[in-house]
N, C-alpha and C positions, 0 to 999 in steps of 0.2 A: 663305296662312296655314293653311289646312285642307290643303295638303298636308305641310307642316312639321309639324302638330302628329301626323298619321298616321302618319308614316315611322319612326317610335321601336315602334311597333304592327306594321307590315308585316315587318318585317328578321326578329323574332321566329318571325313566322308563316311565313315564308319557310324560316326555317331547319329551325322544327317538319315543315315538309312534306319538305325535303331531305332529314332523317333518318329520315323515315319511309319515304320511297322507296328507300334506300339499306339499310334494314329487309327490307325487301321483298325488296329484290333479292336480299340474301344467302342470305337463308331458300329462295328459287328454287337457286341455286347450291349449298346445301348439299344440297336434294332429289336436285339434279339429281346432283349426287357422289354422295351415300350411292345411289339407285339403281344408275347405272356401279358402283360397288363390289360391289351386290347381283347386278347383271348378270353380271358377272366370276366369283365364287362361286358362280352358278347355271349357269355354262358351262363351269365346274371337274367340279361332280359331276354334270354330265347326262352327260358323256363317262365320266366314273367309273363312273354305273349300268349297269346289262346285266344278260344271263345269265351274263357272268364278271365279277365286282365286280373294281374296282380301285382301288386308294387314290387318294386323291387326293395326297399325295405321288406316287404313278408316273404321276399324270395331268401333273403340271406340270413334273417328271423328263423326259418324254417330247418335251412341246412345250418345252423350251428344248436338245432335241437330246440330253442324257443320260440315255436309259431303258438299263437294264442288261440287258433282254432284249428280241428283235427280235419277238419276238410283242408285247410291250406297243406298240411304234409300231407295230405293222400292226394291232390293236385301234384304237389311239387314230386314225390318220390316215387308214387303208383303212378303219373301217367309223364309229365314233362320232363323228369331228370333224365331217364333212360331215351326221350329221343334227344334232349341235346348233347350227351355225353358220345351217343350213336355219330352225330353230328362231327363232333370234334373226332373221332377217330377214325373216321369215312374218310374224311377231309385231310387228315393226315399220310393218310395210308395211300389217296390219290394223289397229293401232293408230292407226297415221295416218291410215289413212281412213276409220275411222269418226269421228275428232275434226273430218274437216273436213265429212262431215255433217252430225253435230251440232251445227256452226257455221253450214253454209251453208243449213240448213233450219230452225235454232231448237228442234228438239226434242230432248230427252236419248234418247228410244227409237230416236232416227235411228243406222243402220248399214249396212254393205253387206250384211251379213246378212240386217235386219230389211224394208228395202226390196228384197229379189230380186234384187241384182246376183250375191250368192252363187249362188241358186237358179239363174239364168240359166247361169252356169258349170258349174253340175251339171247343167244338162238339156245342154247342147254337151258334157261328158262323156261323158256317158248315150247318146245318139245317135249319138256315134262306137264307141261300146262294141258296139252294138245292129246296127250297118252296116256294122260294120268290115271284113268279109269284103268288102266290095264297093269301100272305099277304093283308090287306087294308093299310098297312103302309110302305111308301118307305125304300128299303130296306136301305139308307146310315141310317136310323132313326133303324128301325129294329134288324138290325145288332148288334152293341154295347149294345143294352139293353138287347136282349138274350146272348150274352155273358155274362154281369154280373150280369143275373137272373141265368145263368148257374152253374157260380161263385161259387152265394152263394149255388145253391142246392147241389155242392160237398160239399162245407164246412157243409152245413145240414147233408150232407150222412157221412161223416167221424165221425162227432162228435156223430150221432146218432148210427152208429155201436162200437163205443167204449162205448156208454152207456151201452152195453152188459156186461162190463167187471166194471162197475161203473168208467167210461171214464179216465182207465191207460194210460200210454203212449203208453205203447206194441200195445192196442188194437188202439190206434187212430192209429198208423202210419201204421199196418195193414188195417186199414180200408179204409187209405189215397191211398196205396198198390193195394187195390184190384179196387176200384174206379179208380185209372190212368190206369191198364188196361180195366177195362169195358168202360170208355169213348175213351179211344183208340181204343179199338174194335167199338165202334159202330161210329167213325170217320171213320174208314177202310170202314164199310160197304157204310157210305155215298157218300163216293169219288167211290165206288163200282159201285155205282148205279147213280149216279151225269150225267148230259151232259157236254161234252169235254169244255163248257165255263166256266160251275160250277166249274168243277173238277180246273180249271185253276185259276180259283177268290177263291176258299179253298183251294189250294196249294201256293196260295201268301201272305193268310191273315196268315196263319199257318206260314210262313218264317218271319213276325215278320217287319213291315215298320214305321218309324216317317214321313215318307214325306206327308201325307195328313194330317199332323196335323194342325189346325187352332187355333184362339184364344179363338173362343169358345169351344171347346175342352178344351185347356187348361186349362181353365177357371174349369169347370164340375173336372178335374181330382185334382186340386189346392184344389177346395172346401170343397173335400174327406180326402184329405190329412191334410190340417188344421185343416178342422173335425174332425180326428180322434188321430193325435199329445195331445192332449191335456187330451186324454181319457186315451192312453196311460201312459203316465207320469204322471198320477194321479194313475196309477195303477205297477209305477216304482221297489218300493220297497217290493210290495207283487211276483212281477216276481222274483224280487233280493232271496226272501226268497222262490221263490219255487223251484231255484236251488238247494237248499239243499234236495230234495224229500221232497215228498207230506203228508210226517206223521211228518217233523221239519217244513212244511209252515204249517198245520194243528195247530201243538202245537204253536205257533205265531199267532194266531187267523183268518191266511188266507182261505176264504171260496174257497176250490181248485177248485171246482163241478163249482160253478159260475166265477170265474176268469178263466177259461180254456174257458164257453161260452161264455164270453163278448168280450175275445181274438180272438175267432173264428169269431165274426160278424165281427171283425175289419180286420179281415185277408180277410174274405169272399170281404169288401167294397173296401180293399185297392186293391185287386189282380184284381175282377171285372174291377174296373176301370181300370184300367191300361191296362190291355190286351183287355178291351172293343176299347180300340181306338185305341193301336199298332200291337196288334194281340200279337202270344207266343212270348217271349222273356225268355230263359232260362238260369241258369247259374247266372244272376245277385242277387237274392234273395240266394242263396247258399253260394255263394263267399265273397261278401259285408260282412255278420255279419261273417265270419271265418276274415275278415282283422279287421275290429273293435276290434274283440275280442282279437286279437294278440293286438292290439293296445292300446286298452281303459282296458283292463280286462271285469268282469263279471258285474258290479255294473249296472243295468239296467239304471240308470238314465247318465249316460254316455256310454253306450252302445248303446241304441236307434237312440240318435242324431248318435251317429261314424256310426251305421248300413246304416240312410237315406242318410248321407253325403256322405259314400263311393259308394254306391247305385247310386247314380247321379251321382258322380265322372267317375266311371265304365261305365255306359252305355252313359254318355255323350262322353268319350274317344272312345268306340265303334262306336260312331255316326260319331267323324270323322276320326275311323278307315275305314267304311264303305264305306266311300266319297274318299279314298284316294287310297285303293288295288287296282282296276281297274283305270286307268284311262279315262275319261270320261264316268263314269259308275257308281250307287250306288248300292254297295250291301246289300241286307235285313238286317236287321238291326239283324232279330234272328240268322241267319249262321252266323254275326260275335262273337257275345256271345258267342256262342259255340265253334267256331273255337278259342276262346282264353280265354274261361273258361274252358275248358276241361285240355288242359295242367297247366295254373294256378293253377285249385285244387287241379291235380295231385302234381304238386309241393310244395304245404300246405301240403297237407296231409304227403309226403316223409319225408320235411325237418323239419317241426316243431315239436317241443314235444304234447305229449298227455295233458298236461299242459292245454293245449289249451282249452281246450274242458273238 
C-alpha cells in the first residue's frame, strides 16, 4: 500500500533529476564548444602575430592552400604554424597534469610546477647545458631527453617519499615540497658554478621559449599526449570517486595505491615532455584546472577535456601575448605566464567560493 501511494511522488522527482542532469550536461557541452571555438581563434592570430603582422584573412587564405603570395605560406607553415600548434599541445599536456594532481592529491595549489616535477626538468637541463662538452651526444639531442628523464625521477622521488606515509595526500605534496626546493637548490649551485655562456643558455631555457619549435617536436609532444588521453579517461570515474577521499573510493572497489601510481607515470610523461622542448613554463598547469572546475564542475570525464582545452587556450593566448608587449621583440614565453597567472589566481582565489575546490 505504501508503495502505491509513493509512486505518484517518485516519477516526479525522477524526472526533476533527469532534467536536471541533462541541464548539466549541455551547459558542459556548450563550455566545452564556445572554448574549441575560442581555441581555433586564438590559433588564427598567434600565427597572425610577429615581427611581420599578417591578417588573419592571409592566415586562413594560407592554411586552406590559397595565399597569393609564397612568402605568406613560408611565414605561416616554415616559421609560425609549428610554434602555435607547439603552443596548443604544451598547454594541453600542462593543463592535464596539473588537473590530475589536483585530483589525485586533493589540493587546489597541487601542480607539476608547484611540486618540483617542473624544477627536476630544469635542473636535467641545466646539467646537460653545464657538461655538455663532455657528452657523446649533441647537446640540441641531450637536452630534452635529460629533462624528462629529470621529470620522471621527481615524479619517482615524490611518490616514493609518500610511500612513507602508505602515499596520503599530506605526504605526496610534502614530498612534492621538499623536492622543488632541493632541485632548486641544486639549479642554484649550477648556474654557480656554470661559464658566463652556460649560465646564459640556462637562464634562457629556465625563461620558458616556443620559438625553436619545429614539427618534429611537435610531432614527439602530440604522441605523449594522445598517448596518454586515453589512459586517462579510462580511468575517469575512479578519479570522479576519489574525490570523495580515499576510504569512499576504497569502499567503491577503487584500488587508490595503484591509481595514484599510474597517474603519476602519466604526470611524470606529460610534464617531461612538454618542458623537455619549451623549457619551465608556470602557472598554466595551476590555473587551467581552477577555470575548468569553475566551469565544467568535478565529474572527471568532463573535467579532463575542460582542464587540456583551457590549457592550450591559456598558453596559446600567452604566445601572442608574448609577441605583442614589446614591440618588435618576443618575450619568453614563461615571464609571460607568470606575469599573468599570478594576478589571475589571485583573482580566483579572492572571488570565488570555496565551492570550487
Amino acid at each position: 500500500m505504501t508503495d502505491v501511494l509513493l509512486a505518484p511522488l517518485a516519477q516526479p522527482r525522477a524526472e526533476g533529476i533527469a532534467a536536471l542532469h541533462g541541464a548539466i550536461a549541455r551547459r558542459r557541452a556548450m563550455v566545452l564548444l564556445a572554448g574549441s571555438l575560442g581555441l581555433v581563434a586564438s590559433l588564427v592570430l598567434d600565427v597572425a602575430t610577429g615581427p611581420a603582422f599578417l591578417s588573419p584573412a592571409d592566415v586562413v587564405r594560407s592554411l586552406a592552400g590559397m595565399a597569393g603570395e609564397r612568402s605568406v605560406d613560408a611565414i605561416v607553415w616554415s616559421i609560425r604554424l609549428p610554434v602555435a600548434f607547439v603552443a596548443l599541445v604544451v598547454g594541453a599536456a600542462l593543463g592535464l597534469s596539473g588537473a590530475i594532481m589536483q585530483t589525485i592529491l586533493n589540493n587546489p595549489l597541487a601542480s607539476s610546477y608547484t611540486l618540483g616535477v617542473s624544477a627536476g626538468a630544469g635542473f636535467g637541463a641545466a646539467l646537460v647545458i653545464v657538461i655538455g662538452v663532455a657528452l657523446p651526444v649533441p647537446e640540441a639531442y641531450a637536452v630534452p631527453v635529460m629533462a624528462f628523464l629529470f621529470a620522471g625521477l621527481a615524479c619517482a622521488g615524490v611518490y616514493a617519499i609518500g610511500q612513507t606515509r602508505d602515499a596520503s595526500p599530506e605526504m605526496l605534496v610534502l614530498g612534492g615540497i621538499a623536492l622543488l626546493f632541493l632541485f632548486q637548490a641544486l639549479l642554484s649551485l649550477l648556474q654557480f658554478v656554470a661559464s658566463p655562456e652556460a649560465l646564459q643558455q640556462i637562464v634562457f631555457w629556465l625563461f620558458g621559449s616556443l620559438q625553436k619549435a619545429t614539427w618534429g617536436k611537435l610531432a614527439i609532444i602530440l604522441l605523449v599526449l594522445v598517448a596518454c588521453v586515453p589512459c586517462l579517461m579510462r580511468d575517469a570515474w575512479r578519479l570522479t570517486a576519489l574525490k570523495l577521499g580515499d576510504e569512499r573510493a576504497r569502499g567503491l572497489g577503487v584500488d587508490v595505491r595503484r591509481l595514484r601510481l599510474r597517474c603519476f607515470a602519466l604526470v611524470s610523461a606529460l610534464t617531461g615532455v612538454a618542458v623537455a622542448f619549451v623549457g619551465t613554463i608556470g602557472f598554466i598547469g595551476l590555473v587551467a584546472p581552477h577555470v575548468a572546475r569553475m566551469l565544467v564542475g568535478e565529474d572527471q570525464r568532463s573535467f579532463l577535456p575542460a582542464s587540456a582545452l583551457f590549457g592550450a587556450l591559456l598558453l596559446s593566448l600567452a604566445s601572442i601575448a608574448s609577441k605583442t608587449v614589446l614591440p618588435g621583440a618576443i618575450v619568453p614565453i614563461g615571464i609571460v605566464t607568470s606575469l599573468v597567472g599570478v594576478p589571475f589566481f589571485v583573482w580566483l582565489t579572492v572571488s570565488c567560493r570555496r565551492a570550487f575546490w
